[in-house]
C-alpha positions as CSV (number, residue, x, y, z in Angstrom):
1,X,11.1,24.5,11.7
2,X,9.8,25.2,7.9
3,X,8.1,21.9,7.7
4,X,10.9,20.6,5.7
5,X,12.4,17.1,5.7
6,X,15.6,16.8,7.9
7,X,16.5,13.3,7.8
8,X,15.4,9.3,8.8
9,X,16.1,8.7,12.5
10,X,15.4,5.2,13.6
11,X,16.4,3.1,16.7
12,X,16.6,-0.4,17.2
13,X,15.0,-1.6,20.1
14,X,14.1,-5.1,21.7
15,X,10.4,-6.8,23.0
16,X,11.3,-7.1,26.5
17,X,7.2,-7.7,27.1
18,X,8.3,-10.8,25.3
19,X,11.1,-11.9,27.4
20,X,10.0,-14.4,30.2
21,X,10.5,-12.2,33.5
22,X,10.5,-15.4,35.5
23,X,13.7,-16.7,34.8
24,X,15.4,-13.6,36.4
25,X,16.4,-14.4,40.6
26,X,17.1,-10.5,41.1
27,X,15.8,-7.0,41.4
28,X,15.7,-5.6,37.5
29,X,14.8,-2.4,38.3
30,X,17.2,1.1,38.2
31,X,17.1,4.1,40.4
32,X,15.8,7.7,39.4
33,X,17.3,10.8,40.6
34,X,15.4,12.4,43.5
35,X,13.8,15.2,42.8
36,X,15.2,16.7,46.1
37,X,18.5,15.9,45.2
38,X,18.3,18.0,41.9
39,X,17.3,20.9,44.3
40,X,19.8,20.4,46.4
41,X,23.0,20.4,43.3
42,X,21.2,23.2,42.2
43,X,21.5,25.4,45.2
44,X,24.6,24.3,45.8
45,X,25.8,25.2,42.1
46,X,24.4,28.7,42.4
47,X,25.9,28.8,46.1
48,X,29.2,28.5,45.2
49,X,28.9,29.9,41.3
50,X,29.4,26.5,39.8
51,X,29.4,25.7,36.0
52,X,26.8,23.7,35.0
53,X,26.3,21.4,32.0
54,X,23.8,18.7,30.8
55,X,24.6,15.6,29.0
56,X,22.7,13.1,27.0
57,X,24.4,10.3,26.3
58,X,23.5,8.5,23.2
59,X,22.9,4.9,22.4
60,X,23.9,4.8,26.5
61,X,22.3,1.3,27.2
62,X,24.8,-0.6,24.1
63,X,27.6,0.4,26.6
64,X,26.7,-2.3,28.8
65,X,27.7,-5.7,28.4
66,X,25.2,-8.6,28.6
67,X,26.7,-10.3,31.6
68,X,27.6,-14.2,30.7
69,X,25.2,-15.1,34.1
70,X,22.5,-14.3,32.2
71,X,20.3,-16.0,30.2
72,X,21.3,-15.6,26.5
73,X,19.1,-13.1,24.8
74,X,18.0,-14.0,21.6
75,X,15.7,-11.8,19.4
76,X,14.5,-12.2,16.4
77,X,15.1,-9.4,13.5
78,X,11.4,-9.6,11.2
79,X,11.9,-10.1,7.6
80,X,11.9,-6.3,6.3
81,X,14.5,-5.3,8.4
82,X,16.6,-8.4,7.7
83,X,16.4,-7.6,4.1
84,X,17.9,-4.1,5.0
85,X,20.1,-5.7,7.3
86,X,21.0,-7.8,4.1
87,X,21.2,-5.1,1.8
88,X,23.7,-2.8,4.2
89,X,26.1,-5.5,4.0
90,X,25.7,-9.1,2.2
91,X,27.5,-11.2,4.4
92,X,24.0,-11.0,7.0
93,X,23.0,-13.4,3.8
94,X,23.9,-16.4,5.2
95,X,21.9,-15.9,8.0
96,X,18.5,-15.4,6.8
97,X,15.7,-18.0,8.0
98,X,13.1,-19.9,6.0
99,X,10.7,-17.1,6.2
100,X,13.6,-14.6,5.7
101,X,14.0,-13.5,9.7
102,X,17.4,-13.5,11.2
103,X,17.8,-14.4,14.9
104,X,20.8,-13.2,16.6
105,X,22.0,-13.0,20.2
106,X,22.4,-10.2,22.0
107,X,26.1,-9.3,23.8
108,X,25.5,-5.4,24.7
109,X,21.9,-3.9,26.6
110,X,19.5,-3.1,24.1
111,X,16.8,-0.4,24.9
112,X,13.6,-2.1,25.7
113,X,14.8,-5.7,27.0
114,X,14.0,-6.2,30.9
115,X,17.2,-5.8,32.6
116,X,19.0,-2.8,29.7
117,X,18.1,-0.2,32.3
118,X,20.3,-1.5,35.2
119,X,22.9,-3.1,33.2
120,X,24.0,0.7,31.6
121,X,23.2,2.0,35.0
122,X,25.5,-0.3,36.7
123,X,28.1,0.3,33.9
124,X,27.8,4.6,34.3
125,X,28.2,3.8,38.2
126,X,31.5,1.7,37.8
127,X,33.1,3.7,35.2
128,X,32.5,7.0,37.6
129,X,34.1,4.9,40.4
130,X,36.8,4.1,38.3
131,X,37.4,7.8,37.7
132,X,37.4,8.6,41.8
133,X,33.9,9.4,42.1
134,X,32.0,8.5,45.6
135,X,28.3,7.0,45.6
136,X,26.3,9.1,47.5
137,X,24.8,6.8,50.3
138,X,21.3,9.0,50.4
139,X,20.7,8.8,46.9
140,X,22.6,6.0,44.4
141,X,22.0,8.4,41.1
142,X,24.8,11.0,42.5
143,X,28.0,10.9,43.0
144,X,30.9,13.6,43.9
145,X,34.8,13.6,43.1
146,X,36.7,15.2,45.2
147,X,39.4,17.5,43.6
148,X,43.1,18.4,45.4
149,X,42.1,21.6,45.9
150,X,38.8,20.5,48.2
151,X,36.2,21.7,45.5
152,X,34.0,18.6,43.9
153,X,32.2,17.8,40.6
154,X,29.0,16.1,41.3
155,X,27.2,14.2,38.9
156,X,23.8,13.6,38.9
157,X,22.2,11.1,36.8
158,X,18.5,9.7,35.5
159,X,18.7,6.8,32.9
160,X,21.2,8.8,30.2
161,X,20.9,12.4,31.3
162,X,23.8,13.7,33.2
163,X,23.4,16.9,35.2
164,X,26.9,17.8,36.0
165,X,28.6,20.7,38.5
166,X,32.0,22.0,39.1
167,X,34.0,25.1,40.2
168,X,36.1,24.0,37.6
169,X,35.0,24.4,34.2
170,X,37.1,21.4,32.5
């Protein structure tokens, strides 16, 4: 706030306007949230005096896996961030190119590349599912757990923003 310097904050990301979008069969794309739906958790939070809580979750898309199906994914890391690369930890030496690029292929989503955004959204809807959570069939980017007592959490989500609500505040 006093014009003073914090700290660096960089983030990786991929040229996905690079990648050839013609060797992908299926539909890339992710949901969004409805806006309605948001209205709807909302109401229904201050209806029945539910906690409420936002999440971010960070570095979201290198939780999903690069699915062996796919092509492989190779990108290629310019010279002066190789040399950093190189710096960080020496054993990156031995695999610097001719013109001092390293090349490396990708195992986990990376922000930018064509089909990141529906490979972490994919991954956020199975691990909910895994927890007991139910897909809502109007809109894909909720979903409610039903708790013993017959209160719910429901879980709202766009890209790596959560919107959560509960009766319960654990």
């Amino acid at each position: 706030p006093d014009g003073t310097f914090d700290k660096v904050k960089a983030r990786l990301v991929a040229r996905g306007d690079l990648q050839d979008r013609s060797i992908y069969t299926e539909d890339l794309s992710a949901y969004t949230v409805e806006r309605c739906s948001i209205m709807i958790i909302i109401t229904i939070a201050v209806k029945e005096n539910r906690h409420v809580a936002s999440l971010d979750i960070g570095g979201a898309y290198l939780n999903a896996q690069m699915p062996d199906h796919n092509p492989d994914i190779i990108m290629r890391i310019d010279p002066q961030l190789a040399t950093i690369v190189c710096d960080l930890d020496e054993s990156y030496n031995k695999l610097l190119g001719t013109k001092g690029e390293i090349y490396v292929k990708l195992k986990r989503a990376l922000y930018r590349c064509i089909e990141s955004a529906k490979l972490w959204q994919q991954h956020l809807i199975q691990t909910l599912k895994d927890m007991q959570f139910a897909q809502n069939t109007y809109d894909p980017c909720v979903l409610n757990k039903y708790l013993p007592d017959g209160k719910q959490i429901t879980i709202a989500f766009h890209v790596d923003d959560l919107l959560i609500t509960s009766c319960n505040q654990q």
